[in-house]
BATI-664887 format. One record per residue: residue in three letters; x, y, z of N, C-alpha, C, O, CB in turn. Coordinates in pm, whole numbers, plus 32768, in hexadecimal, padded with zeros to 4 digits. Glycine has a CB too. Example, Ala and Ser with C-alpha at 12.3 -4.5 7.8 and 13.67 -1.06 7.14 Angstrom:
BATI-664887
ALA85277DC7830C84CE7E3E830C85287EB6830C85907EB4834E846B7E418389
SER85057F1F82C485577F9682CA850A80038313853D8072832485807FC4823C
//
This chain:
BATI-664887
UNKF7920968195CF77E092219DAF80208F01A12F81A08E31A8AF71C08AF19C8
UNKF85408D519B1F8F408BE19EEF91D09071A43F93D08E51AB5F95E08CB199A
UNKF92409A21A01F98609F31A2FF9360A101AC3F96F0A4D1B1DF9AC0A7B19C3
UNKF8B309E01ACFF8540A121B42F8B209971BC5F8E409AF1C33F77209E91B14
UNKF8A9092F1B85F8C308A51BE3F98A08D41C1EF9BF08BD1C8AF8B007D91B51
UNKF9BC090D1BB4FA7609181BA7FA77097C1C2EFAA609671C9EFAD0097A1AEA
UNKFA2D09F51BF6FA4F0A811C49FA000A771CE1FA3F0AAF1D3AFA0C0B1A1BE8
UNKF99E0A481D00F94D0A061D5EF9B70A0E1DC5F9C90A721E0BF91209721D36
UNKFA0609901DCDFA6409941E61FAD10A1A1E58FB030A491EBEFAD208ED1E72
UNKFAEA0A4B1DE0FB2F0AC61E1CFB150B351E5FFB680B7B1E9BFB5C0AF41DDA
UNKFA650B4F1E51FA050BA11E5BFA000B951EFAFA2B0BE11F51F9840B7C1E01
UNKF9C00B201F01F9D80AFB1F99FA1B0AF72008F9FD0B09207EF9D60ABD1FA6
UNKFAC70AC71FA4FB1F0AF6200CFB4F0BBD201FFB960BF22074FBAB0A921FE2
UNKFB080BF71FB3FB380C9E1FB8FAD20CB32011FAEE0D182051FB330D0D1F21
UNKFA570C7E203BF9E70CD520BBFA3C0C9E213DFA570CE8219CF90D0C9020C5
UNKFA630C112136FA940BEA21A8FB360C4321EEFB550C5B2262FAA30B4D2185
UNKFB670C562197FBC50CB2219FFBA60D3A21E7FBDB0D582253FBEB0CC62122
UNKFB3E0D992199FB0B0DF921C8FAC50DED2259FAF00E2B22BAFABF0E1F2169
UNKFA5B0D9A225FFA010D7D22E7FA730D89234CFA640DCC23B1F9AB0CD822F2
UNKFB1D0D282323FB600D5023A9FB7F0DBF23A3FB830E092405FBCE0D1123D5
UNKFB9D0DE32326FBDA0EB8236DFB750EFC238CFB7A0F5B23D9FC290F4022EF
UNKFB270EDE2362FABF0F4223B0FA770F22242EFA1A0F6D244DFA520F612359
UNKFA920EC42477FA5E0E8024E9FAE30EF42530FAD10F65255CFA620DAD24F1
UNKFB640EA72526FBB50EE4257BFBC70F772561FBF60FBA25BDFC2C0EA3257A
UNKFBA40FB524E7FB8B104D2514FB4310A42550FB49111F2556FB85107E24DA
UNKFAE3103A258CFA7C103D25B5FAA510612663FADE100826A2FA310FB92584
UNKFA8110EE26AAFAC011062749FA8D109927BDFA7A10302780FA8911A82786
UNKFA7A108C281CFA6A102F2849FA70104F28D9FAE9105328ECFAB30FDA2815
UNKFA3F10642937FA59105F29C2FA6D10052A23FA8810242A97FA17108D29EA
UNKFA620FA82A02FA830F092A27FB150EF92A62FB790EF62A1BFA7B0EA52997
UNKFB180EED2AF1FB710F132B52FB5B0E802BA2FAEA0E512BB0FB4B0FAD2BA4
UNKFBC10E482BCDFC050DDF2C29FB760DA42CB2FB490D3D2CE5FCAD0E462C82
UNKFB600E5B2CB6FAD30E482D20FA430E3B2CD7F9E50E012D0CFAC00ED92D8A
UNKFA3D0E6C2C73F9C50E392C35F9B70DB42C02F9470D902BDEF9A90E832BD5
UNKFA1B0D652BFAFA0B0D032BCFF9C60C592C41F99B0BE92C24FA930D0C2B8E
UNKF9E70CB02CD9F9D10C6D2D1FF9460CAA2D80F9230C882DF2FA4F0C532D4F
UNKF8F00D3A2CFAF86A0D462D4FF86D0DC32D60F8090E092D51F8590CFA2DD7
UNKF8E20DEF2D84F8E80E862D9FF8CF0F082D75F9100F112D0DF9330E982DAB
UNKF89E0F622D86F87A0FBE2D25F8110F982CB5F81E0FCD2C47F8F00FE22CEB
UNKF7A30F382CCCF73A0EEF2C2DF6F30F7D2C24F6B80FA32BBFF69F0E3D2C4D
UNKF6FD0FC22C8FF66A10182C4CF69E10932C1EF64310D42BEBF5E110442CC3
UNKF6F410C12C1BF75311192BC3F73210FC2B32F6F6113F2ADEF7F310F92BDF
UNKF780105D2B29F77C10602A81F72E0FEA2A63F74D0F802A2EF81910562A2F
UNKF686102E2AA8F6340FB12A6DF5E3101029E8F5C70FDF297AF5B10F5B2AFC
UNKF5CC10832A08F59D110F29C6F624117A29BBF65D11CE2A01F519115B2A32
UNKF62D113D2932F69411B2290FF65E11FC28A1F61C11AC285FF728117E28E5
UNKF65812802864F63212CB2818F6C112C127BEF72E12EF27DEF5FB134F285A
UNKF69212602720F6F4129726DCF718130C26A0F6E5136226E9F6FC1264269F
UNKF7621354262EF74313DB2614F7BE13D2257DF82B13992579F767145C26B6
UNKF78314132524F815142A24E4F86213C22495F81E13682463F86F1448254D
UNKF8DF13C02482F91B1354244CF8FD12C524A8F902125D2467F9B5137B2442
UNKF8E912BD2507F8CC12682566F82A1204253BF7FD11932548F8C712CE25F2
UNKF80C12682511F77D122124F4F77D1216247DF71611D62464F6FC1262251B
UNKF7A91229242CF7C212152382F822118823ADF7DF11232398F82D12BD2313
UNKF894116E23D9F8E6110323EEF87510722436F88E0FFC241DF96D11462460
UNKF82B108C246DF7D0104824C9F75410272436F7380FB2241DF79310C4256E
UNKF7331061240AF6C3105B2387F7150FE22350F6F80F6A2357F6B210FC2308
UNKF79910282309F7FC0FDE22ACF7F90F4A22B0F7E10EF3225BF889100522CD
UNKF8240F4A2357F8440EAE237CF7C50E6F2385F7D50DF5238FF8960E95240B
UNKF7530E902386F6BA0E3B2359F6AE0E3822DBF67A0DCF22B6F62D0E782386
UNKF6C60E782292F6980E7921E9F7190E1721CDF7070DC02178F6970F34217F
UNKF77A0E1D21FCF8170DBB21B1F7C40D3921E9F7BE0CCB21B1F8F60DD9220E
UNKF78C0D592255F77C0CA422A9F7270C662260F74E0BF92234F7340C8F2352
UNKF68C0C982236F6480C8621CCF66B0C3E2144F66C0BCA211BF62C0CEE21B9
UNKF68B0CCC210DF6EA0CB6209BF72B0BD720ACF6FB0B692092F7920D5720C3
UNKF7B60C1320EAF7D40B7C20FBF7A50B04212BF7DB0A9D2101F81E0B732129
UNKF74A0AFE217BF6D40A8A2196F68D0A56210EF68209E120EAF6530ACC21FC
UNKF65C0AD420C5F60A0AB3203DF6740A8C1FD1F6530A301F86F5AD0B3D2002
UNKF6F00AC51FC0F7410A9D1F76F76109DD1F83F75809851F2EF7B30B011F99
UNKF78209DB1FFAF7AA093C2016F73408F52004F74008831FD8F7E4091620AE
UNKF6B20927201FF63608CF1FE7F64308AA1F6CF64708371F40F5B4090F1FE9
UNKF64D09281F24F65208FF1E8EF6A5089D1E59F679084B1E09F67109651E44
UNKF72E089D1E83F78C087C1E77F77A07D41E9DF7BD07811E60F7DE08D71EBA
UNKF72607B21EFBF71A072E1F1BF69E06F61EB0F6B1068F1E6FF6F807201FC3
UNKF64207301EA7F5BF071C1DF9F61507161D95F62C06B51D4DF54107B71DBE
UNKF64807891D92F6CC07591D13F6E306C51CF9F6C806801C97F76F078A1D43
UNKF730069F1D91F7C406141D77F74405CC1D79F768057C1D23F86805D91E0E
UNKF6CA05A71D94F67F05391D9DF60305281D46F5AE04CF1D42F65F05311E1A
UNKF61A05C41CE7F5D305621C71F623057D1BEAF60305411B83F520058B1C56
//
């Protein structure tokens, strides 16, 4: 149960690490004018495909992943 409580925040900080590279490898069409409205219905329905949608899976299962990790992690410190 130690080594569970020790390795815990390192665990956490290696998804948090990943979630950002894979967010920003993530393409993005998000342009100066979309941000102020322009173009929404373009990229309200986008068809992922490919590495694109494997990267898009990734970053839900890492987000998961680390939400449940820090739960634990807080049951841990409080009992």
């Amino acid at each position: 149960m130690e080594l569970v409580v020790t390795a815990l925040p390192w665990t956490i900080l290696g998804i948090a690490i990943l979630i950002v590279v894979v967010t920003l490898l993530q393409q993005s069409d998000a342009s100066l004018g979309s941000a102020f409205g322009g173009g929404a219905d373009s990229s309200l329905h986008r068809t992922r495909r490919g590495f694109e949608k494997f990267l898009f899976i990734l970053t839900i299962i890492l987000g998961i992943l680390f939400a449940g990790l820090v739960i634990l992690s807080l049951v841990l410190k409080t009992s």
